[in-house]
C-alpha positions in Angstrom: 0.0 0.0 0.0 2.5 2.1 0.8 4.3 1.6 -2.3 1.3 3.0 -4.1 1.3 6.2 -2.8 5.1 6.6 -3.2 4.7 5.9 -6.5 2.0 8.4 -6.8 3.6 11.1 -5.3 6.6 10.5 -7.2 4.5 10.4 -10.6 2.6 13.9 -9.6 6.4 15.5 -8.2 8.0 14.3 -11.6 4.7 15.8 -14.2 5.2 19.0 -12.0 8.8 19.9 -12.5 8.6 18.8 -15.9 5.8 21.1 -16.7 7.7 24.1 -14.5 11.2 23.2 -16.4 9.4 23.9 -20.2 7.4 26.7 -19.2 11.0 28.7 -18.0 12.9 26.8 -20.9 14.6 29.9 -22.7 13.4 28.8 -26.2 10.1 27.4 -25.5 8.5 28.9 -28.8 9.4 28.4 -31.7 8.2 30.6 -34.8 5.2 30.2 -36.2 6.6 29.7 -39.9 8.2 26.5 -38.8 5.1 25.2 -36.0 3.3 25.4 -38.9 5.0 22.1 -40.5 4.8 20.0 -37.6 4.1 16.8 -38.4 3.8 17.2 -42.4 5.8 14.5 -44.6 7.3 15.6 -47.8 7.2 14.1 -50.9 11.3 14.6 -51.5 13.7 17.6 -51.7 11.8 18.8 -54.5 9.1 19.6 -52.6 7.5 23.2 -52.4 6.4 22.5 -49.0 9.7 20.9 -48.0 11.6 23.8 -49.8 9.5 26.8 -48.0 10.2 24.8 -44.8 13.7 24.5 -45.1 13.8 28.2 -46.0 12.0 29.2 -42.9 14.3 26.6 -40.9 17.4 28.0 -42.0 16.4 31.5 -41.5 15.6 31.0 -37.8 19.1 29.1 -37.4 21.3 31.7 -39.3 19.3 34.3 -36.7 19.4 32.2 -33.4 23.6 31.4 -34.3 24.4 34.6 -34.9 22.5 36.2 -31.5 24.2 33.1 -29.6 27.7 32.7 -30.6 28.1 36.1 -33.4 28.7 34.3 -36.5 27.0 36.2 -39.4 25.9 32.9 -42.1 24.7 33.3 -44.9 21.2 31.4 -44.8 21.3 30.2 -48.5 24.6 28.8 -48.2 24.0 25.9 -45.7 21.2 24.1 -45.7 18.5 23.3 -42.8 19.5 20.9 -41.1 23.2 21.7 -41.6 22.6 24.8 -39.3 21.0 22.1 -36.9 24.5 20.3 -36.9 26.5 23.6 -36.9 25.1 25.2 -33.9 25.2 21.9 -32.2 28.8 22.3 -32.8 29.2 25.4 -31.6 27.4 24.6 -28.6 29.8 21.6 -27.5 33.6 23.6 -29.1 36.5 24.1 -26.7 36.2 28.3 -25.9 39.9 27.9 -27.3 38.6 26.5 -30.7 38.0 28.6 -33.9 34.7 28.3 -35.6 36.3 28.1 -38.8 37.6 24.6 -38.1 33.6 23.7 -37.9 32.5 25.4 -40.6 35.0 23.9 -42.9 33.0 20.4 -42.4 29.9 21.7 -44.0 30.1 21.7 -48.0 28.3 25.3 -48.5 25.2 25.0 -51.2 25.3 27.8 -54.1 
């Protein structure tokens, strides 16, 4: 019996922080050009909905990268999920490491 209600209360202590740790998360929302294709499957990379996505994707990175770390990209260079890759990067780089070395990785789209 007991171990019901310590289970319980463990359930309803765990479903409260989580719900108090997303609500002061930093980047809770994201914009509403890219919420909008939640859940969608494309049809390929050929795709207008996929391309207008990854447009909207990209633009949001190249924004959010250079307000974090000051790198100025060039959104139609990289593509989407690139950014994704690059900022993740960023985020785990030595503070004695150039962002150059990253960037080289990343074949640049023209």
């Amino acid at each position: 019996m007991k171990s019901k209600w310590f289970l319980l209360m463990l359930f309803i202590i765990l479903s409260f922080s989580l719900t108090v740790s997303s609500a002061f998360a930093k980047e809770a929302v994201m914009p509403a050009r890219i919420t909008a294709y939640d859940g969608k499957s494309f049809a390929g990379f050929q795709d207008p909905e996929y391309l207008s996505y990854d447009q909207a994707l990209r633009e949001y990175l190249v924004k959010r990268i250079d307000q974090r770390f000051g790198i100025a990209l060039d959104s139609k260079k990289y593509l989407g999920f690139d950014l994704l890759e690059i900022e993740a990067l960023f985020k785990c780089k030595k503070s004695n490491e150039p962002f150059n070395i990253f960037l080289k990785m990343f074949p640049k789209r023209w």
